[in-house]
N, CA and C atoms as an extended XYZ file, in Angstrom:
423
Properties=species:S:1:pos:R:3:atomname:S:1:resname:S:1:resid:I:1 pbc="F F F"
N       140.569       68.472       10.362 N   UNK     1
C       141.169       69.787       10.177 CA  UNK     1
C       142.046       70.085       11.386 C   UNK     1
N       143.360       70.637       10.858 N   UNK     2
C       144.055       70.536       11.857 CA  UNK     2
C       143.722       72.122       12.662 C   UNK     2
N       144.207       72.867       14.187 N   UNK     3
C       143.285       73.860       14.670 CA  UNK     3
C       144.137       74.164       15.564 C   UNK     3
N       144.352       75.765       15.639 N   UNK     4
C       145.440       75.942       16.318 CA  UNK     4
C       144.785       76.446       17.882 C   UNK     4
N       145.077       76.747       18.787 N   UNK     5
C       144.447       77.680       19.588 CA  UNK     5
C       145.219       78.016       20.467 C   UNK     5
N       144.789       79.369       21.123 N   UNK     6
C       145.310       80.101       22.412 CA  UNK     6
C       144.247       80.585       22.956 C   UNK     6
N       144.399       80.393       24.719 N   UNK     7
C       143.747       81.550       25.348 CA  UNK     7
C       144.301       82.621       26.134 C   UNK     7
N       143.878       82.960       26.600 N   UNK     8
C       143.835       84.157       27.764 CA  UNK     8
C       143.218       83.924       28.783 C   UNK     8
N       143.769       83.831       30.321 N   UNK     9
C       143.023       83.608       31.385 CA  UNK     9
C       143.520       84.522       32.279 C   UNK     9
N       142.693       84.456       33.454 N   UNK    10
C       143.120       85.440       34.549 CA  UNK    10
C       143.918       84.706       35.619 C   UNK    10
N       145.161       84.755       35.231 N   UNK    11
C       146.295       84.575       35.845 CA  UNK    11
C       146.631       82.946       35.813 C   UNK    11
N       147.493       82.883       36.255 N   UNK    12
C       147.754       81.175       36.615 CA  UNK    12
C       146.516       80.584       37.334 C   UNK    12
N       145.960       79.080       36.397 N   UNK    13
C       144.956       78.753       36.523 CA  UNK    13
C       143.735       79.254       36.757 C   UNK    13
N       143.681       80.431       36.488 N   UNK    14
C       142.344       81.121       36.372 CA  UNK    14
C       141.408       80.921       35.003 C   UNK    14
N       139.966       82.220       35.879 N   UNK    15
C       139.067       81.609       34.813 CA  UNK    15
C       139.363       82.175       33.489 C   UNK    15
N       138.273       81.581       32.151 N   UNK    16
C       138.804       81.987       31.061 CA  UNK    16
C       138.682       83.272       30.758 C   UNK    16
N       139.644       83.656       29.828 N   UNK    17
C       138.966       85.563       29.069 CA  UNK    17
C       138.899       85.800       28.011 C   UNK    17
N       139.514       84.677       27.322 N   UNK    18
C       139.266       84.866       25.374 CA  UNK    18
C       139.804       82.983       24.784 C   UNK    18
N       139.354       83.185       23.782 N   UNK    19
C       140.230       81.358       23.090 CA  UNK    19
C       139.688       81.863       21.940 C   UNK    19
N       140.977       81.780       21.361 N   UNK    20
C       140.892       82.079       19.873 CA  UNK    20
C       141.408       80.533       18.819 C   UNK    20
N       140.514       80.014       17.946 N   UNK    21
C       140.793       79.284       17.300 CA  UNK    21
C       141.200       79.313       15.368 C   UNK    21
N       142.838       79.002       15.392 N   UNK    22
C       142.621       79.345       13.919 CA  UNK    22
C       142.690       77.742       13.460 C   UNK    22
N       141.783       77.630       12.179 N   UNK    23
C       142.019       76.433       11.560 CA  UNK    23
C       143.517       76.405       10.372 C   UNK    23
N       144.080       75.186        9.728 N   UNK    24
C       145.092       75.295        8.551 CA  UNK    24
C       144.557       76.066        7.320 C   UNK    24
N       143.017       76.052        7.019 N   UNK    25
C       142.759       76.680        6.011 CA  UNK    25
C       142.447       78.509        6.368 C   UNK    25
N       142.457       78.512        7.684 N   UNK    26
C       142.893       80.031        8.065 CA  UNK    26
C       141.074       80.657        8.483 C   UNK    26
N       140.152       79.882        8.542 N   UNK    27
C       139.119       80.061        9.560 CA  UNK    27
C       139.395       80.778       10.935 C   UNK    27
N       138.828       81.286       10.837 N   UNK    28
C       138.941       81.903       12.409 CA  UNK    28
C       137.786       82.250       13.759 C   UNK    28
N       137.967       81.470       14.650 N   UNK    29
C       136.860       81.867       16.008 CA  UNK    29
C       137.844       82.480       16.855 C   UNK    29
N       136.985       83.833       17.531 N   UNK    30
C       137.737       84.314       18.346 CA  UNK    30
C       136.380       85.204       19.461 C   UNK    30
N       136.714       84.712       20.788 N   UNK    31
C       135.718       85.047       21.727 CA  UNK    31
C       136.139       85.419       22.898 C   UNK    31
N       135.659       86.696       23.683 N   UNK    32
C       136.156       87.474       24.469 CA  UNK    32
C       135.087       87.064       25.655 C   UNK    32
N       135.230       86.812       27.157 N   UNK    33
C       134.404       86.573       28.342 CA  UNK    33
C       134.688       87.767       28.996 C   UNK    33
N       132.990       87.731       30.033 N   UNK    34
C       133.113       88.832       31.178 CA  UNK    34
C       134.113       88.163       32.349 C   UNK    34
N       135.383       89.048       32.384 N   UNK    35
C       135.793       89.136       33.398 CA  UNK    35
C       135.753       89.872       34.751 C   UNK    35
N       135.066       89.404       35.725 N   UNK    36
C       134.721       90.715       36.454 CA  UNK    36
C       135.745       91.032       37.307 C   UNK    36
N       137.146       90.265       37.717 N   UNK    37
C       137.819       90.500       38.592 CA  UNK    37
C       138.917       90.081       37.860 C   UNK    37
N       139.626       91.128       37.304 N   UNK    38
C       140.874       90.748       36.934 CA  UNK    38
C       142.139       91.068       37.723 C   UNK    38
N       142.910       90.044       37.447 N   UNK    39
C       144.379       90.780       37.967 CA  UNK    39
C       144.891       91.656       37.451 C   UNK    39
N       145.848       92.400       38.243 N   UNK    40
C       146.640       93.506       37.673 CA  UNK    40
C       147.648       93.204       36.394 C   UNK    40
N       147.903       91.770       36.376 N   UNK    41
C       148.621       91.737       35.302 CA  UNK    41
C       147.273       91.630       34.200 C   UNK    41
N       146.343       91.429       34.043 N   UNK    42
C       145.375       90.953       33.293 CA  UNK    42
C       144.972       92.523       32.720 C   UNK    42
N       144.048       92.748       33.619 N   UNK    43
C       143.611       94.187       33.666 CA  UNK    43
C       144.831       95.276       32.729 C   UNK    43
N       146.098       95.380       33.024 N   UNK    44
C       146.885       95.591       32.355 CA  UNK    44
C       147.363       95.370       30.888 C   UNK    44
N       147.610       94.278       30.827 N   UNK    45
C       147.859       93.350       29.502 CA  UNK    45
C       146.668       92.666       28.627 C   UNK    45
N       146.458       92.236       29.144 N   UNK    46
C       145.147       91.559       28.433 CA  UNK    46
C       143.888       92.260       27.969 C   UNK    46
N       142.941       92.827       28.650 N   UNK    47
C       141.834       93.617       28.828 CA  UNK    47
C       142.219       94.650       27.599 C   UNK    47
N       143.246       95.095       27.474 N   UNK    48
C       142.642       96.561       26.759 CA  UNK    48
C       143.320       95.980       25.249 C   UNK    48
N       143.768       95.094       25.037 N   UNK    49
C       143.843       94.606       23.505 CA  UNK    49
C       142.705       93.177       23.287 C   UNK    49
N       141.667       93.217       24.047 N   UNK    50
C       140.878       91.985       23.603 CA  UNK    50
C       140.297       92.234       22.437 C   UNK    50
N       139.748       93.588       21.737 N   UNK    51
C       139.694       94.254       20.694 CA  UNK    51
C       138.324       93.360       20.348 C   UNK    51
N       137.420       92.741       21.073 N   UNK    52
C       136.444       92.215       21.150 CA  UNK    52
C       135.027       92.533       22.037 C   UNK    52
N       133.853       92.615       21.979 N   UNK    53
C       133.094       93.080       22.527 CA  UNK    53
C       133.099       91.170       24.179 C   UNK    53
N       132.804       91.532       24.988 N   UNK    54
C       132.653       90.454       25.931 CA  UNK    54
C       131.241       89.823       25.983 C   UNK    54
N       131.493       89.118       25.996 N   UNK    55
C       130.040       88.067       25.978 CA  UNK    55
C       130.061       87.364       27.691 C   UNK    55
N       128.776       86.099       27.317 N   UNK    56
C       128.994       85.391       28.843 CA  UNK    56
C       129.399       84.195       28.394 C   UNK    56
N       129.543       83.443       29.545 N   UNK    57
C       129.735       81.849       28.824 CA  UNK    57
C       128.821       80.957       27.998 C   UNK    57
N       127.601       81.485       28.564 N   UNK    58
C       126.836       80.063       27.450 CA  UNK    58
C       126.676       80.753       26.253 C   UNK    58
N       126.776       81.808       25.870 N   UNK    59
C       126.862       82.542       24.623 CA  UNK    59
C       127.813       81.794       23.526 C   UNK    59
N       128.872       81.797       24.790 N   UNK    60
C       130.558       82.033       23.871 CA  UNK    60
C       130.562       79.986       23.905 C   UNK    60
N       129.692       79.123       24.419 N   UNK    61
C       129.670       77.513       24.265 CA  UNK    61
C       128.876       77.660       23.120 C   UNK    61
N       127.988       78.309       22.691 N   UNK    62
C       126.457       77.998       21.810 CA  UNK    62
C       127.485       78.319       20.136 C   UNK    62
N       128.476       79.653       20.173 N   UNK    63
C       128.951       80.116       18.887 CA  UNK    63
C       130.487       78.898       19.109 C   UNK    63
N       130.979       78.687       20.267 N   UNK    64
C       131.982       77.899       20.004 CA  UNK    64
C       131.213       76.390       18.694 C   UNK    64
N       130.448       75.872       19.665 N   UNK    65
C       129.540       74.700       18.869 CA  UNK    65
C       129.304       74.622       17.574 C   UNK    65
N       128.897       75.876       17.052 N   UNK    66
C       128.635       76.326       15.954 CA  UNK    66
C       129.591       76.368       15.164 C   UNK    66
N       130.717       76.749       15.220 N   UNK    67
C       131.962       76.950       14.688 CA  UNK    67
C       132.475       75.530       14.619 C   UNK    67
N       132.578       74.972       15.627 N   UNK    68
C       133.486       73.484       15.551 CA  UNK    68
C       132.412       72.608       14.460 C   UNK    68
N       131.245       72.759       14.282 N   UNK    69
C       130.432       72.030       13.926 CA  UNK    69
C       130.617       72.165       12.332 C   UNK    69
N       131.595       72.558       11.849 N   UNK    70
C       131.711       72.815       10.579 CA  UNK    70
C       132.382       71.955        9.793 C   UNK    70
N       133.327       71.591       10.799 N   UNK    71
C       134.545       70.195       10.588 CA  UNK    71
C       134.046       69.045       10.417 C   UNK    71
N       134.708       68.158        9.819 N   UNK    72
C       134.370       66.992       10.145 CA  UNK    72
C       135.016       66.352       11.233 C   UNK    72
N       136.108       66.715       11.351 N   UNK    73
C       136.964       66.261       12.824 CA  UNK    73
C       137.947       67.332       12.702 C   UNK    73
N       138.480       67.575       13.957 N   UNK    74
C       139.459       68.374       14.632 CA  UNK    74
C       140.637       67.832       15.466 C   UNK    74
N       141.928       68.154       15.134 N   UNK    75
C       142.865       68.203       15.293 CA  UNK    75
C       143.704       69.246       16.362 C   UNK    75
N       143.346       69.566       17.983 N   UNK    76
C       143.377       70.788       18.138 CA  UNK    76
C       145.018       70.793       18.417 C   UNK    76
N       146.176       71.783       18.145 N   UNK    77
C       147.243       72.181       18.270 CA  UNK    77
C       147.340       72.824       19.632 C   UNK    77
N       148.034       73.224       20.621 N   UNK    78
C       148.266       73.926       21.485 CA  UNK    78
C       149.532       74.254       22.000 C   UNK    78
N       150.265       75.015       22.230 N   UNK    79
C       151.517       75.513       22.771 CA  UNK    79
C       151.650       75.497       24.084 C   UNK    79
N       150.307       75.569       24.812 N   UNK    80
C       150.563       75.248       26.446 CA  UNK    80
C       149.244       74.613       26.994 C   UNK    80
N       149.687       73.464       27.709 N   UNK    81
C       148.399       72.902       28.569 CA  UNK    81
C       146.893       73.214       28.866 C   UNK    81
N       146.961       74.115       29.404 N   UNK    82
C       145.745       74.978       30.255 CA  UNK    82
C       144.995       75.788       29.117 C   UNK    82
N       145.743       75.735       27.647 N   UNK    83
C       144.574       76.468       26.555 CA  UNK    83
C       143.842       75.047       26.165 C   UNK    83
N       144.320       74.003       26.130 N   UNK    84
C       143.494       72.296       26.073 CA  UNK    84
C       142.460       72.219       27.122 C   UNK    84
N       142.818       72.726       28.575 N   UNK    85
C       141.897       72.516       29.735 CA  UNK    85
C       140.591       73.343       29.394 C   UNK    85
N       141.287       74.623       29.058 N   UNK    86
C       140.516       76.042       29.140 CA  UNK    86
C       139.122       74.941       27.608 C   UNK    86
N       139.848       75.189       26.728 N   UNK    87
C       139.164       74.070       25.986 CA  UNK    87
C       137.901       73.273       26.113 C   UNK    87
N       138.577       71.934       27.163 N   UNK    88
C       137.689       70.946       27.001 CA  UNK    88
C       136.370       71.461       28.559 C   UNK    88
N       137.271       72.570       29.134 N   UNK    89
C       136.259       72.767       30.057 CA  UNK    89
C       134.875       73.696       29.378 C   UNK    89
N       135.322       74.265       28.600 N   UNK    90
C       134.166       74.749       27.743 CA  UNK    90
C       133.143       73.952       26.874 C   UNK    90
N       133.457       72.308       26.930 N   UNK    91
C       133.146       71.599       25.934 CA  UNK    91
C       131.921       71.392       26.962 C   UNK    91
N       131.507       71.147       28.297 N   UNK    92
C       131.098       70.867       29.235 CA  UNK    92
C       129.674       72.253       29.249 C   UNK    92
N       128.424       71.315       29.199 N   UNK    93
C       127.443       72.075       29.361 CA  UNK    93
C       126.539       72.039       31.093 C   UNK    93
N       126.871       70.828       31.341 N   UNK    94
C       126.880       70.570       32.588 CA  UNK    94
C       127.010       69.321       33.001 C   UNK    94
N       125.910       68.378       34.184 N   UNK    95
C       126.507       67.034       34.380 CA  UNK    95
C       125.785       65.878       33.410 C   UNK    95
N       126.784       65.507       32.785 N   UNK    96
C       126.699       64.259       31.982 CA  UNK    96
C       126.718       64.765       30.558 C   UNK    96
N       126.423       66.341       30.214 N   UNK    97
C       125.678       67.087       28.533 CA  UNK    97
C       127.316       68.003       28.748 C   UNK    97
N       127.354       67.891       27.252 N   UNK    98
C       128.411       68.677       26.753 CA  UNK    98
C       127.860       69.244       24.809 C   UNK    98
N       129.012       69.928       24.468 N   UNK    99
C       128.675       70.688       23.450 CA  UNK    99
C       128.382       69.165       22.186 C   UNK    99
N       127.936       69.335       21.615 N   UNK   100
C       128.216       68.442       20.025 CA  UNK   100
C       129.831       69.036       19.207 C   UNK   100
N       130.350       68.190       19.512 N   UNK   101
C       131.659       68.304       18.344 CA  UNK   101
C       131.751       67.028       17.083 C   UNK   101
N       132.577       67.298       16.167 N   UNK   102
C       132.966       66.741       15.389 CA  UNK   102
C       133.753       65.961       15.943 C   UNK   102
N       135.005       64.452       15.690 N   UNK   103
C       135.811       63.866       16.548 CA  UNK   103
C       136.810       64.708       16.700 C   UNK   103
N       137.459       64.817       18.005 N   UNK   104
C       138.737       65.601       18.901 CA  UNK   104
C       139.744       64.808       18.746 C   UNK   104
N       140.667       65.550       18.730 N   UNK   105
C       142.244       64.597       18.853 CA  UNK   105
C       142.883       65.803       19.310 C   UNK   105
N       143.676       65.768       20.367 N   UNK   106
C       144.853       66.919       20.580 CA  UNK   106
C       146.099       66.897       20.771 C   UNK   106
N       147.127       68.035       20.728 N   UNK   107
C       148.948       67.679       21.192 CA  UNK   107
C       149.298       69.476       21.697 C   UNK   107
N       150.039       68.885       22.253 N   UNK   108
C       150.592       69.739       22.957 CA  UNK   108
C       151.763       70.103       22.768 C   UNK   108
N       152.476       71.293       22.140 N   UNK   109
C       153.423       71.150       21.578 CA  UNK   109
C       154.105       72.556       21.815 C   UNK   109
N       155.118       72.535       22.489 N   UNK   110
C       156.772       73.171       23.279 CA  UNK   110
C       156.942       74.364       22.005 C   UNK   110
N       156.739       75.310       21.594 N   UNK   111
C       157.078       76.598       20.739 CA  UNK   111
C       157.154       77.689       21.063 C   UNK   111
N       158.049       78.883       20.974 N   UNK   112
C       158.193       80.009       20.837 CA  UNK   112
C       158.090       80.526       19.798 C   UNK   112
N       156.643       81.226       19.607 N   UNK   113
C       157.087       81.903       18.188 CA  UNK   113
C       156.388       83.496       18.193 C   UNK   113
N       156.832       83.782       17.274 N   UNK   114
C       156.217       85.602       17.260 CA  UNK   114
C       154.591       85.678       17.351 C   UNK   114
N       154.245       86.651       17.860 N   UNK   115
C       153.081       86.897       18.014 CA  UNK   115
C       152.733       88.694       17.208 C   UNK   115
N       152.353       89.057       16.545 N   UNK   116
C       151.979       90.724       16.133 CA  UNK   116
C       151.348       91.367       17.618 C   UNK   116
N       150.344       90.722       17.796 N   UNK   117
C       149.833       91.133       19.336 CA  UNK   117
C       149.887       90.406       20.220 C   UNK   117
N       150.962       90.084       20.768 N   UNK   118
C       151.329       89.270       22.302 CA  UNK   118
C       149.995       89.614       23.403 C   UNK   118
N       149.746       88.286       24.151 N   UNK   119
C       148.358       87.987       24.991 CA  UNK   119
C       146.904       88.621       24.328 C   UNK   119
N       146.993       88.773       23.288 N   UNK   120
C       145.694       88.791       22.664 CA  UNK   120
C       145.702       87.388       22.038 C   UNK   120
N       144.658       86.691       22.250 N   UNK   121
C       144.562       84.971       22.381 CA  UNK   121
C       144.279       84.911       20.127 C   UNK   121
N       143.746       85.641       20.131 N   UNK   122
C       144.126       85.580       18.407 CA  UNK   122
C       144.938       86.054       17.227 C   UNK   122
N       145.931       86.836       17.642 N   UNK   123
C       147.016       87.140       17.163 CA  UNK   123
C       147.902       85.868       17.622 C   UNK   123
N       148.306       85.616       19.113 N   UNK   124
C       148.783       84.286       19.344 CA  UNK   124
C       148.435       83.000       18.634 C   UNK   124
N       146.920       82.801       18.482 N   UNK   125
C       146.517       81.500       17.725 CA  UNK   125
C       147.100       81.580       15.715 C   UNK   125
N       146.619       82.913       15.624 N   UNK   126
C       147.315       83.113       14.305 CA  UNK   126
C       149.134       83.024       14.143 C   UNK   126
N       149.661       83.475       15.551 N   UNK   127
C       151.351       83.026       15.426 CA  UNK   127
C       151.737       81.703       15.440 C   UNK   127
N       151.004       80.925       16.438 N   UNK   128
C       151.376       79.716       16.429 CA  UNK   128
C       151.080       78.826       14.925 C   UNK   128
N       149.606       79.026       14.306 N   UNK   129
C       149.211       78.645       13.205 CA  UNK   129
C       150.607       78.871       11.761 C   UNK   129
N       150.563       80.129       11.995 N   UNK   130
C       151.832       80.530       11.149 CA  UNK   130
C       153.339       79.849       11.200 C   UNK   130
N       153.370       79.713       12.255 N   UNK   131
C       155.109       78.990       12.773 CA  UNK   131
C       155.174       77.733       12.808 C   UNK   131
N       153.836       76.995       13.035 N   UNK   132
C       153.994       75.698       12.794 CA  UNK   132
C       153.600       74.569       11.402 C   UNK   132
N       152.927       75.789       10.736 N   UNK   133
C       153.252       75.409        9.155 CA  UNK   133
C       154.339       75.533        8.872 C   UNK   133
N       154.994       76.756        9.091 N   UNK   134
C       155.891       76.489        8.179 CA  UNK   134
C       157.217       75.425        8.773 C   UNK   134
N       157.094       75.575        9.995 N   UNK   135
C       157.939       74.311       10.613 CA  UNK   135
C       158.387       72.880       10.859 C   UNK   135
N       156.208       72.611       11.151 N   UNK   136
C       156.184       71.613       11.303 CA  UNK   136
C       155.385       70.560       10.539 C   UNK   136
N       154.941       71.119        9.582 N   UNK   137
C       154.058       70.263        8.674 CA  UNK   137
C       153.748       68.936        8.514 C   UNK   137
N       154.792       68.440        8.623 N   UNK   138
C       154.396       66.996        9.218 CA  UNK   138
C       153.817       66.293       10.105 C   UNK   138
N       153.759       67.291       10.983 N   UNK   139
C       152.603       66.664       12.314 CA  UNK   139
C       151.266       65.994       11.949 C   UNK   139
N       151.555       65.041       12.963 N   UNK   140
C       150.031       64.113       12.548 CA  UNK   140
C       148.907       65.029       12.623 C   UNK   140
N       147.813       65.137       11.848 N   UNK   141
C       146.668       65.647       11.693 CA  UNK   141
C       145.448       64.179       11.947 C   UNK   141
């Protein structure tokens, strides 16, 4: 299944604050973290459209798991780097143990496209999902 995603972090290379995943058949995970120190651009922009209650991290690994575990394999899509990092660093339960997934494959792929709610990480995952059907359909899955 091919899988779109975006996150939200606190600032350049910071920690995570939401990753929203849409699948092609239009599934949707979407998970909000405690941020306790945000930046002003964050705090600003981000924070008051997360439109999500905040959880902690091993919460938001246990329902990620759950969710991916539905697939038989995954295809993840991404528009910028650091939502792949933000990603696979979540895949990580600690040293040597990580989450159970289905098989991973990912790309990284250069787009501008509309968003309804810009830096809310699931309106973004739903824009990109949207723009690259209808664009790019051919992409390897």
């Amino acid at each position: 299944m091919r899988i779109f995603i975006d996150c939200e972090f606190n600032d350049y290379k910071g920690e995570l604050v939401s990753m929203a995943l849409v699948s092609d058949d239009g599934d949707e995970f979407y998970e909000a973290l405690h941020c306790d120190n945000p930046s002003t651009w964050v705090a600003k922009h981000v924070i008051p459209i997360l439109n999500k209650e905040q959880i902690f991290f091993d919460d938001f690994q246990e329902l990620l798991e759950e969710w991916l575990m539905k697939f038989d394999s995954v295809h993840l899509v991404a528009d910028w780097p650091e939502d792949i990092q933000h990603f696979c660093n979540a895949l990580i339960t600690g040293p040597g143990d990580r989450l159970k997934t289905p098989p991973l494959t990912m790309e990284v792929v250069r787009i501008n496209c509309p968003s309804d709610m810009p830096h809310n990480a699931l309106w973004d995952a739903r824009g990109i999902r949207n723009h690259f059907i209808k664009n790019w359909i051919d992409s390897p899955v």
